[in-house]
PDB file of N, CA, C and O in Angstrom, chain B, residues numbered from 101:
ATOM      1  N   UNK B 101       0.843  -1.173   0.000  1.00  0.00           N
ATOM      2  CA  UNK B 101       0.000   0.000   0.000  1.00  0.00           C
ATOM      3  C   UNK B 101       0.894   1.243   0.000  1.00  0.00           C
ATOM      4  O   UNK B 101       1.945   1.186   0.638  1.00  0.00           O
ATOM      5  N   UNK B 102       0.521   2.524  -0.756  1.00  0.00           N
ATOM      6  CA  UNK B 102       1.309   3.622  -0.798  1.00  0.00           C
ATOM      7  C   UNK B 102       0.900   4.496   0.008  1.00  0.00           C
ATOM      8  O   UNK B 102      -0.304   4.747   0.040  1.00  0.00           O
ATOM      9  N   UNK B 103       1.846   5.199   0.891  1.00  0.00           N
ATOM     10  CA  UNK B 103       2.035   5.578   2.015  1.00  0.00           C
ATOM     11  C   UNK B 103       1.386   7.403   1.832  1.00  0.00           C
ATOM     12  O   UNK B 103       1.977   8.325   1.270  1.00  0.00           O
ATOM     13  N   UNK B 104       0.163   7.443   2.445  1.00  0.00           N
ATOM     14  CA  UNK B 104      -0.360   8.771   1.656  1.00  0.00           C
ATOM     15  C   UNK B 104       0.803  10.245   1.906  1.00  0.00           C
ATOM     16  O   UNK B 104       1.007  11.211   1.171  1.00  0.00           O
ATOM     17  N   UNK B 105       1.257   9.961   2.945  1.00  0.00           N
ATOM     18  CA  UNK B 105       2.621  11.355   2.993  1.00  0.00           C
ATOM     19  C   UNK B 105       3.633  11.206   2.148  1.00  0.00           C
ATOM     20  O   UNK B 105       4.512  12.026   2.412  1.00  0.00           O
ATOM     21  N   UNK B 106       3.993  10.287   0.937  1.00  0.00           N
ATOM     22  CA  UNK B 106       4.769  10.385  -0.126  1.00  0.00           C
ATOM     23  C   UNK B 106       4.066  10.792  -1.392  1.00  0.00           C
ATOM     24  O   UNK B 106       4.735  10.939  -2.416  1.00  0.00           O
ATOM     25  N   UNK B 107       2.680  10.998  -1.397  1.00  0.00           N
ATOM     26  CA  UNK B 107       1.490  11.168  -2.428  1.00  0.00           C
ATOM     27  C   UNK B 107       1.264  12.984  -2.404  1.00  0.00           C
ATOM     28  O   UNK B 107       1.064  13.784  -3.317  1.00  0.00           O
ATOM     29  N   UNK B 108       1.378  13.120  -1.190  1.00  0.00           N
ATOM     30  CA  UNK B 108       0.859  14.276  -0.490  1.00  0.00           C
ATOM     31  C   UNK B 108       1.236  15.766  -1.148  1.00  0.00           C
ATOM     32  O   UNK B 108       0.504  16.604  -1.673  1.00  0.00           O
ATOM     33  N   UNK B 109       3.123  15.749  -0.831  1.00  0.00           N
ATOM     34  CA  UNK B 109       3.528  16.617  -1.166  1.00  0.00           C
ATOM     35  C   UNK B 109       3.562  16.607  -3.407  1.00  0.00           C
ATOM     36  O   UNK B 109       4.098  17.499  -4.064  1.00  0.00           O
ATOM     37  N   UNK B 110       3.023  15.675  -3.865  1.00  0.00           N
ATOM     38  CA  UNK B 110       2.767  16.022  -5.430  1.00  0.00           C
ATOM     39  C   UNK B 110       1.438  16.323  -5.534  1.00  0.00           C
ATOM     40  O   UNK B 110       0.997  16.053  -6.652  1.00  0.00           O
ATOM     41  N   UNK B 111       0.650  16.779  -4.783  1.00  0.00           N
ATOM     42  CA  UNK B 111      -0.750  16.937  -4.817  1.00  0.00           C
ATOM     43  C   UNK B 111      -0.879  18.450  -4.295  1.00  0.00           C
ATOM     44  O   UNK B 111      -1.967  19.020  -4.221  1.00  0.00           O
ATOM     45  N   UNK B 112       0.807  19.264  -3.807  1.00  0.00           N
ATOM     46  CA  UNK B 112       0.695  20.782  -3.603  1.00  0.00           C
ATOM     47  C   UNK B 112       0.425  21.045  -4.832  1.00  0.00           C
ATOM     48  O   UNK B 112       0.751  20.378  -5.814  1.00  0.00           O
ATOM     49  N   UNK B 113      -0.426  22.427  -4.789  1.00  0.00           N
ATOM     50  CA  UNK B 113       0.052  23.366  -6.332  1.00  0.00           C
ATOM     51  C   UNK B 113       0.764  24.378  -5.798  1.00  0.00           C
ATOM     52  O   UNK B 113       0.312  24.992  -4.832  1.00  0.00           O
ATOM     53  N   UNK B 114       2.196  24.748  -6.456  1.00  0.00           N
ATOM     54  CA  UNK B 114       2.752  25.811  -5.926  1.00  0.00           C
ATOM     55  C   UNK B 114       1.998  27.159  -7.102  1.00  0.00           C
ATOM     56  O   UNK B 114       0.966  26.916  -7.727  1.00  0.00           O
ATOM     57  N   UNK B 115       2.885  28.806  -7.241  1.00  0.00           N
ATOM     58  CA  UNK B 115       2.458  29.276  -7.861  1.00  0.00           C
ATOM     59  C   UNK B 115       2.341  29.680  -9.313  1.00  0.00           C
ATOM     60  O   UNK B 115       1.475  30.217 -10.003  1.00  0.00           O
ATOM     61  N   UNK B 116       3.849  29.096  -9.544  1.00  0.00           N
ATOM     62  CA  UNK B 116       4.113  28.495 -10.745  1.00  0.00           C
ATOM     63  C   UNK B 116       3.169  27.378 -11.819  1.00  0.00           C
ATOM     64  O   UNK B 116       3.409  27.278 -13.022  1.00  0.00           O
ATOM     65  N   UNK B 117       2.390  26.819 -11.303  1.00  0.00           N
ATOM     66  CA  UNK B 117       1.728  26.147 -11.553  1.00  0.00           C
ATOM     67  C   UNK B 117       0.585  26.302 -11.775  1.00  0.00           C
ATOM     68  O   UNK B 117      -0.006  25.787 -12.724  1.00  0.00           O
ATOM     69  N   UNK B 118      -0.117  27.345 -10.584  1.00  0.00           N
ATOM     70  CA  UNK B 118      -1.060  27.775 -10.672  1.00  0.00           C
ATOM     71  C   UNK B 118      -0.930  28.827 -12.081  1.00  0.00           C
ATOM     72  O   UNK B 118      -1.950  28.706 -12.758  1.00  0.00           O
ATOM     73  N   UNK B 119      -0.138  29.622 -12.565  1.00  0.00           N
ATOM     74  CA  UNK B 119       0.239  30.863 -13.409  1.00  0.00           C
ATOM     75  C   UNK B 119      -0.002  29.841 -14.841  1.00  0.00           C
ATOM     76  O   UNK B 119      -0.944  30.263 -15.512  1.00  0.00           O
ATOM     77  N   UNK B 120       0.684  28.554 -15.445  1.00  0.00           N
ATOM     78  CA  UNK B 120       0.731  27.632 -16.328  1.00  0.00           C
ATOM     79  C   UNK B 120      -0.783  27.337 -16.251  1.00  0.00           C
ATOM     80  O   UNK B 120      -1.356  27.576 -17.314  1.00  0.00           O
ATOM     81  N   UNK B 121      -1.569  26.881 -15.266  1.00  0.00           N
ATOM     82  CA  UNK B 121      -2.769  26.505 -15.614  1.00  0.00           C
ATOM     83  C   UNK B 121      -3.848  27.856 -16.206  1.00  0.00           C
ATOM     84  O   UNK B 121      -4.487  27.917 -17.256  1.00  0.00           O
ATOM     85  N   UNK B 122      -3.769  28.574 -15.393  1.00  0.00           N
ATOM     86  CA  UNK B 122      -4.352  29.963 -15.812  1.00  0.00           C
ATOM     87  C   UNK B 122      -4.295  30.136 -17.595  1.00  0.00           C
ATOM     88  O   UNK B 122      -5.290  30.141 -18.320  1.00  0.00           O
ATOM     89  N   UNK B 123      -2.834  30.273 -18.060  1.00  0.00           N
ATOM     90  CA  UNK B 123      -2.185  30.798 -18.935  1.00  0.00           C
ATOM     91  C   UNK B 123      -3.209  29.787 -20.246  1.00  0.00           C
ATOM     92  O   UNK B 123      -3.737  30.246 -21.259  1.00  0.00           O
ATOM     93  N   UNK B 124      -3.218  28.155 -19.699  1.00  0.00           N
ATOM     94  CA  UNK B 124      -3.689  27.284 -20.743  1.00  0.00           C
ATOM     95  C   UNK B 124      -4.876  27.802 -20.790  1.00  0.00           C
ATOM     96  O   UNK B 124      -5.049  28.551 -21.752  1.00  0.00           O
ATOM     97  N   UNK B 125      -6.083  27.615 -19.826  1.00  0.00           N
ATOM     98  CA  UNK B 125      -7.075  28.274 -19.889  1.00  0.00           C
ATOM     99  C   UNK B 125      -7.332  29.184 -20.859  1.00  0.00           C
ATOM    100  O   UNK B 125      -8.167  29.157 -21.763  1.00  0.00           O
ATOM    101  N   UNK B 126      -6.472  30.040 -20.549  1.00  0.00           N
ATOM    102  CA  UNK B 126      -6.439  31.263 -21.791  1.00  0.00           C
ATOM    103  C   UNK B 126      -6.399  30.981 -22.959  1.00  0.00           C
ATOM    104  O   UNK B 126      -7.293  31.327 -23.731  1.00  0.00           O
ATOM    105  N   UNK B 127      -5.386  30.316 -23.317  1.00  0.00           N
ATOM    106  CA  UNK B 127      -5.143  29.882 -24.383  1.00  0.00           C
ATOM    107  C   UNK B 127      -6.001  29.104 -24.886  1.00  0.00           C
ATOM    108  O   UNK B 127      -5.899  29.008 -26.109  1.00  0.00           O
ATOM    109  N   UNK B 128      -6.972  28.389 -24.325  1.00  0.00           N
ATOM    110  CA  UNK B 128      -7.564  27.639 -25.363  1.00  0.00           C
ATOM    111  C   UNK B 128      -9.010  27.692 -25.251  1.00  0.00           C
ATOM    112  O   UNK B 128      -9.750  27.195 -26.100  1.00  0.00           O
ATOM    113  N   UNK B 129      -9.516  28.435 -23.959  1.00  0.00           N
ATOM    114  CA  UNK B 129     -10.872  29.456 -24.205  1.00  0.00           C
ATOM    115  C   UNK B 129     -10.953  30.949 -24.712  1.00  0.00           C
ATOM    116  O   UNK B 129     -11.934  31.337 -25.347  1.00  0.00           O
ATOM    117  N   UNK B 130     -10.013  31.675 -24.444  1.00  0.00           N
ATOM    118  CA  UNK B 130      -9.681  32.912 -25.021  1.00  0.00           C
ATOM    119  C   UNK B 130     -10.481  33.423 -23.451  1.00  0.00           C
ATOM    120  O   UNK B 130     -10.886  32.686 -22.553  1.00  0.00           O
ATOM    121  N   UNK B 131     -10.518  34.877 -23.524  1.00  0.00           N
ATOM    122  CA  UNK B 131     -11.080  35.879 -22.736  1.00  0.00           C
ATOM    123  C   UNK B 131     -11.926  35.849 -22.487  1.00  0.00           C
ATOM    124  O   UNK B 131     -12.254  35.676 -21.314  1.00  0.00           O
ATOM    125  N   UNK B 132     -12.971  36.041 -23.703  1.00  0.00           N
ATOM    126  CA  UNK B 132     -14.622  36.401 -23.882  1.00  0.00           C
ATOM    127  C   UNK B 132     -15.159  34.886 -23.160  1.00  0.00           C
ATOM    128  O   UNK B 132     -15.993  35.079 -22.276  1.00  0.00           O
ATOM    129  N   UNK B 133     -14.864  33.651 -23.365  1.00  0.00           N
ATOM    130  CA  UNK B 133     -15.236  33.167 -22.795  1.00  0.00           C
ATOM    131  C   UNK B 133     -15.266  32.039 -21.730  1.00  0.00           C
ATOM    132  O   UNK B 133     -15.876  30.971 -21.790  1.00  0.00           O
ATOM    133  N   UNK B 134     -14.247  32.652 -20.463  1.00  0.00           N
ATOM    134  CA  UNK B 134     -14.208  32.325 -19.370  1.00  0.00           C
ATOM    135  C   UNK B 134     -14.931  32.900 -18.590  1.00  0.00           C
ATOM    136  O   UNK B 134     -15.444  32.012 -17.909  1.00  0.00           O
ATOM    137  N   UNK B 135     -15.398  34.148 -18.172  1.00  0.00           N
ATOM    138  CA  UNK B 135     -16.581  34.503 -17.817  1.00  0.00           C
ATOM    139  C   UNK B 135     -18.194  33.394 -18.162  1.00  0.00           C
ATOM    140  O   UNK B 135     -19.014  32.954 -17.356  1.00  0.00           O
ATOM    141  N   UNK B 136     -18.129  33.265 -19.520  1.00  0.00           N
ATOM    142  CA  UNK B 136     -19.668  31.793 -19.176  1.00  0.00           C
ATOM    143  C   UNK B 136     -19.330  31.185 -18.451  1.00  0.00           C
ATOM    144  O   UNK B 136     -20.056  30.956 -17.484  1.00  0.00           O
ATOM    145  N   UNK B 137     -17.901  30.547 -18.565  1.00  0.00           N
ATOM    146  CA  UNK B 137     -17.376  29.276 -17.891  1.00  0.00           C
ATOM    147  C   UNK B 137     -17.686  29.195 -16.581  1.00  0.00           C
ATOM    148  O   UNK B 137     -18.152  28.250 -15.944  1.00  0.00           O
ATOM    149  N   UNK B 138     -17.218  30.857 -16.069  1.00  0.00           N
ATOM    150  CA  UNK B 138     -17.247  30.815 -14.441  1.00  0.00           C
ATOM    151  C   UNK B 138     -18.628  30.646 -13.964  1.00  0.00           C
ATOM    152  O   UNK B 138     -19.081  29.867 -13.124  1.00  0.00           O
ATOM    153  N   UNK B 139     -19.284  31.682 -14.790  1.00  0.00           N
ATOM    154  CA  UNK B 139     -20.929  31.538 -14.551  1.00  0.00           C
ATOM    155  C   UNK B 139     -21.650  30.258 -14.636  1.00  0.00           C
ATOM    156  O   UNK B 139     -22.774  30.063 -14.172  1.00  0.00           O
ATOM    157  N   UNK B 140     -20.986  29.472 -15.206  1.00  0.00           N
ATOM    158  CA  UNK B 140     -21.809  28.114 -15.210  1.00  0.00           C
ATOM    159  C   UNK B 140     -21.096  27.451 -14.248  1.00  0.00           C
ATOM    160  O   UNK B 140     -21.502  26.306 -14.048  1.00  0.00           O
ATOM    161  N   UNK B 141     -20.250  27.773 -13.651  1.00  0.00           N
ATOM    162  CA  UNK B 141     -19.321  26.619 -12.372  1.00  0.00           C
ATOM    163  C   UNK B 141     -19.833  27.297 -11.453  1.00  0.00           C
ATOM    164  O   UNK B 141     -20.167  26.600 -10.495  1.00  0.00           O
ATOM    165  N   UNK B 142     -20.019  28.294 -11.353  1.00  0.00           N
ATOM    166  CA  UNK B 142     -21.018  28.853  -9.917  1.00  0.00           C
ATOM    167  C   UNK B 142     -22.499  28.632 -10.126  1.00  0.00           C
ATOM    168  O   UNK B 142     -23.049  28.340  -9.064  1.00  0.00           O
ATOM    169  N   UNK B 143     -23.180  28.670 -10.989  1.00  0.00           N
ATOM    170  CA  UNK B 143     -24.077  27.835 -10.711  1.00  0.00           C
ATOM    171  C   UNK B 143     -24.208  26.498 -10.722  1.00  0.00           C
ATOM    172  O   UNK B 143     -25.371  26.178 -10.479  1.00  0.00           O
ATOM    173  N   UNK B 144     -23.333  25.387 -10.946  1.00  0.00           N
ATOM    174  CA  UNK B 144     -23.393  24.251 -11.209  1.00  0.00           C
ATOM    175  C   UNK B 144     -22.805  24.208  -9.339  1.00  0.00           C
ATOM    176  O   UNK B 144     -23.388  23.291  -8.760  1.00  0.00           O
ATOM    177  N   UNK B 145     -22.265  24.639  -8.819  1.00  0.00           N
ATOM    178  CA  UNK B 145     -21.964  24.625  -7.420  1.00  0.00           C
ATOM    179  C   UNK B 145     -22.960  25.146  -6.337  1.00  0.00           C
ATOM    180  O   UNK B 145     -23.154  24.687  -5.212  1.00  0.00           O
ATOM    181  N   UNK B 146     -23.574  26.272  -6.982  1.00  0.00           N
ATOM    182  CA  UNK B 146     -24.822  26.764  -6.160  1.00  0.00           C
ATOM    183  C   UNK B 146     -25.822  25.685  -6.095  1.00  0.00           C
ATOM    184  O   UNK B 146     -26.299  25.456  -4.983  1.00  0.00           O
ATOM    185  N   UNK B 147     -26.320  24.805  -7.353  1.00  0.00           N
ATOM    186  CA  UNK B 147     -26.821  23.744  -7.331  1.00  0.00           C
ATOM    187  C   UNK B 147     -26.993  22.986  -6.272  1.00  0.00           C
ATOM    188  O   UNK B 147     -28.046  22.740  -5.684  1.00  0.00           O
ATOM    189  N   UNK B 148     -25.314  22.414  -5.916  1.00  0.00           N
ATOM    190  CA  UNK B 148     -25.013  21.329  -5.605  1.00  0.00           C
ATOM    191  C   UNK B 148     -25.020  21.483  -4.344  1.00  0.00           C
ATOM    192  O   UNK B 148     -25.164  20.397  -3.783  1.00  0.00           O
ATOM    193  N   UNK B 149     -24.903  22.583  -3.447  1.00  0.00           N
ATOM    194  CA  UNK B 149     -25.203  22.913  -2.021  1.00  0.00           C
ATOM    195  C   UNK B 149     -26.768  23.369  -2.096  1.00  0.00           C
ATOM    196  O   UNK B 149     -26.896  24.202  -1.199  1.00  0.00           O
ATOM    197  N   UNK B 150     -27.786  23.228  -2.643  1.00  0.00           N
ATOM    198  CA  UNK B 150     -29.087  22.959  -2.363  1.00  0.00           C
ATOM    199  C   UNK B 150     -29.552  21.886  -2.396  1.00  0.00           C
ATOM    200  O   UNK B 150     -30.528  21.458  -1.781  1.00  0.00           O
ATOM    201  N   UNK B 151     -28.871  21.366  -3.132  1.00  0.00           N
ATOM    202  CA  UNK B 151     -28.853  19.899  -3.018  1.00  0.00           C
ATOM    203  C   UNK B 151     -28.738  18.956  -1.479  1.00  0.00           C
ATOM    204  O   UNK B 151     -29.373  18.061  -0.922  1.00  0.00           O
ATOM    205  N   UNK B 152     -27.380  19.881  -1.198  1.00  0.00           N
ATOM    206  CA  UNK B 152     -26.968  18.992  -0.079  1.00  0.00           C
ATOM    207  C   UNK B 152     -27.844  19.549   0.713  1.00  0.00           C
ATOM    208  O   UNK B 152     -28.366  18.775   1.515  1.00  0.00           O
ATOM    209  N   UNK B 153     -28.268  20.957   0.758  1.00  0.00           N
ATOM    210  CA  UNK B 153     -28.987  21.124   2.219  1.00  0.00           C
ATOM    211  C   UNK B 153     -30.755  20.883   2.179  1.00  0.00           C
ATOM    212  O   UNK B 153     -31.444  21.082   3.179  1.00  0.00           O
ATOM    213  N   UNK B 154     -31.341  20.415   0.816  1.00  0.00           N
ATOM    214  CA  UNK B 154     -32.189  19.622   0.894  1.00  0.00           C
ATOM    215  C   UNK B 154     -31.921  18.092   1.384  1.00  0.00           C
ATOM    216  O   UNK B 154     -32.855  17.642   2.046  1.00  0.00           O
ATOM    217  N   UNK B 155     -31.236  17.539   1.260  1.00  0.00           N
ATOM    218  CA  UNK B 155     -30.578  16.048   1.994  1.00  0.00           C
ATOM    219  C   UNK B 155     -30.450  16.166   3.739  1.00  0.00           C
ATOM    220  O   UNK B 155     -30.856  15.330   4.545  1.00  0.00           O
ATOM    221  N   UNK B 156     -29.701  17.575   4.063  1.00  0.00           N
ATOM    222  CA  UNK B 156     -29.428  17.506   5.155  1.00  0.00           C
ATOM    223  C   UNK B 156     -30.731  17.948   6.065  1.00  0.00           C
ATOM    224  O   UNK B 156     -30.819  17.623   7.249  1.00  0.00           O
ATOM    225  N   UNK B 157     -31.755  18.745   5.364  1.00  0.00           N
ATOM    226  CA  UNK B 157     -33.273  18.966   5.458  1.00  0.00           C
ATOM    227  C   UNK B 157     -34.033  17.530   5.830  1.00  0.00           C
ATOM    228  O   UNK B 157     -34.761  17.566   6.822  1.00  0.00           O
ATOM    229  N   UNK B 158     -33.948  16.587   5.292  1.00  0.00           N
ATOM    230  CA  UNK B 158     -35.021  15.746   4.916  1.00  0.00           C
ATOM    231  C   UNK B 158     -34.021  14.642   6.140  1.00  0.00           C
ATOM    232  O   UNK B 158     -34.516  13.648   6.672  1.00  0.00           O
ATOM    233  N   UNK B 159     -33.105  14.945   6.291  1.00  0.00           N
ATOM    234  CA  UNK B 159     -32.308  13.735   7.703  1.00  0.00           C
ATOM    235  C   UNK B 159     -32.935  14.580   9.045  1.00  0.00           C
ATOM    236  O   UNK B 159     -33.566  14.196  10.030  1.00  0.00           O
ATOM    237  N   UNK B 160     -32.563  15.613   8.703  1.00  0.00           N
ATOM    238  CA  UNK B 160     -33.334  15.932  10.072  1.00  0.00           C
ATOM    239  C   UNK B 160     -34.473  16.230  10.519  1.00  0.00           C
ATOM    240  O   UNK B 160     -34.833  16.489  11.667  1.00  0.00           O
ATOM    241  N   UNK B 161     -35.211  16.168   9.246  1.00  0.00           N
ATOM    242  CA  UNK B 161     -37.079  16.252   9.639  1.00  0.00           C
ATOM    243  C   UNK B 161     -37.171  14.636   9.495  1.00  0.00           C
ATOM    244  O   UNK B 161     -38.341  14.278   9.631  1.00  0.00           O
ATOM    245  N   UNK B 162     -36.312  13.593   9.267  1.00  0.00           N
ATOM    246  CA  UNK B 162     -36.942  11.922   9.668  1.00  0.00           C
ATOM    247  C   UNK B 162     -36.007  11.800  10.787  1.00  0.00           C
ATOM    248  O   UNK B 162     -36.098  10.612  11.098  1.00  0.00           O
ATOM    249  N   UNK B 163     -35.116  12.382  11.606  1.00  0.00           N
ATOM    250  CA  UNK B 163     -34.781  12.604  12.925  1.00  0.00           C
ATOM    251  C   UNK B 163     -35.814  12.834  14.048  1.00  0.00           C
ATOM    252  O   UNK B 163     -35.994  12.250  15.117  1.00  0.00           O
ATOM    253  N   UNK B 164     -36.482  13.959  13.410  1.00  0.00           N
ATOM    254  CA  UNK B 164     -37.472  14.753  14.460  1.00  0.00           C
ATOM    255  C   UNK B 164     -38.525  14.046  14.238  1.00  0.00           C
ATOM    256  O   UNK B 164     -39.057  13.782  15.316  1.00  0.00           O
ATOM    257  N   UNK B 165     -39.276  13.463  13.066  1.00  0.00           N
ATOM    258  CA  UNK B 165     -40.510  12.385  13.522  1.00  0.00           C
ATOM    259  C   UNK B 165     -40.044  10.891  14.160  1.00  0.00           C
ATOM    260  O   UNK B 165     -40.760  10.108  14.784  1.00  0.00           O
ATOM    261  N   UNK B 166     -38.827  10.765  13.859  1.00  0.00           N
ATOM    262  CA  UNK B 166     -38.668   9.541  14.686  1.00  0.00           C
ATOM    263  C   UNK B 166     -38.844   9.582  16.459  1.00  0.00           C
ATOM    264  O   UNK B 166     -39.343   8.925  17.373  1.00  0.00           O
ATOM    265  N   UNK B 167     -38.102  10.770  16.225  1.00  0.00           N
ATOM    266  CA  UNK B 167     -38.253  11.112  17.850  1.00  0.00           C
ATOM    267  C   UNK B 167     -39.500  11.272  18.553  1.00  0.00           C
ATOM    268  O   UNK B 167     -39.788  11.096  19.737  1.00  0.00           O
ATOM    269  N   UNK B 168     -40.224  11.671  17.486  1.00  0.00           N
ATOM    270  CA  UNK B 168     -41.935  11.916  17.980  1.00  0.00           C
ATOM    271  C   UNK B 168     -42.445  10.878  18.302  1.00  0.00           C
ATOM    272  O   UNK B 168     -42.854  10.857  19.463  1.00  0.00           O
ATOM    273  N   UNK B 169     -42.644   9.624  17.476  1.00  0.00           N
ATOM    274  CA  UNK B 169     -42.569   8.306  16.993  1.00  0.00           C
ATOM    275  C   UNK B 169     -42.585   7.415  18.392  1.00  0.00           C
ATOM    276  O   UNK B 169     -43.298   6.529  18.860  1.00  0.00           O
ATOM    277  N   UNK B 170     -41.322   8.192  18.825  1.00  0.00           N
ATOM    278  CA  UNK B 170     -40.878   7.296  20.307  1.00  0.00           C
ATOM    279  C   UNK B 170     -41.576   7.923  21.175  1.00  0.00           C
ATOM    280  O   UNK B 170     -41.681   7.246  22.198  1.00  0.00           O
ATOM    281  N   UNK B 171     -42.211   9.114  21.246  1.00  0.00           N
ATOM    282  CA  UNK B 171     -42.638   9.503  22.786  1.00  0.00           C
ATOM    283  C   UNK B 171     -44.157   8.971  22.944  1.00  0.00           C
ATOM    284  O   UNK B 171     -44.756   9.122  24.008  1.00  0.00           O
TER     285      UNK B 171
END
C-alpha cells in the first residue's frame, strides 16, 4: 500500500503552476469566454449545495418524527 505522505507533497500546487494553468485556460478558451465558464461553475456549485442542504433537510425532519414516533 502507498504511504499517503509520499502522495501528499505532489498533490501541492505551488504558484508556478497555478500561473501555467491559468495561462492554458487562456489559451484555449480565449477571454470572452471564461466569464460563461465561471458563470456556469457557480451555478453548477450553487446547485449542488441545495442539493446537499435539501438532503441535510429531509435527515433531520426523519430525525425529528422519529423522535416523535418514540414519545
Amino acid at each position: 500500500m502507498v504511504d499517503i505522505m509520499l502522495i501528499y507533497p505532489m498533490l501541492m500546487i505551488g504558484t508556478w503552476e497555478i500561473v501555467a494553468i491559468v495561462a492554458v485556460v487562456l489559451l484555449l478558451f480565449g477571454g470572452k469566454k471564461i466569464p460563461e465558464l465561471m458563470k456556469g461553475l457557480g451555478q453548477g456549485v450553487k446547485s449542488f449545495k441545495q442539493g446537499m442542504n435539501e438532503v441535510e433537510k429531509e435527515i433531520k425532519d426523519m430525525d425529528n418524527t422519529d423522535d416523535y414516533k418514540k414519545q
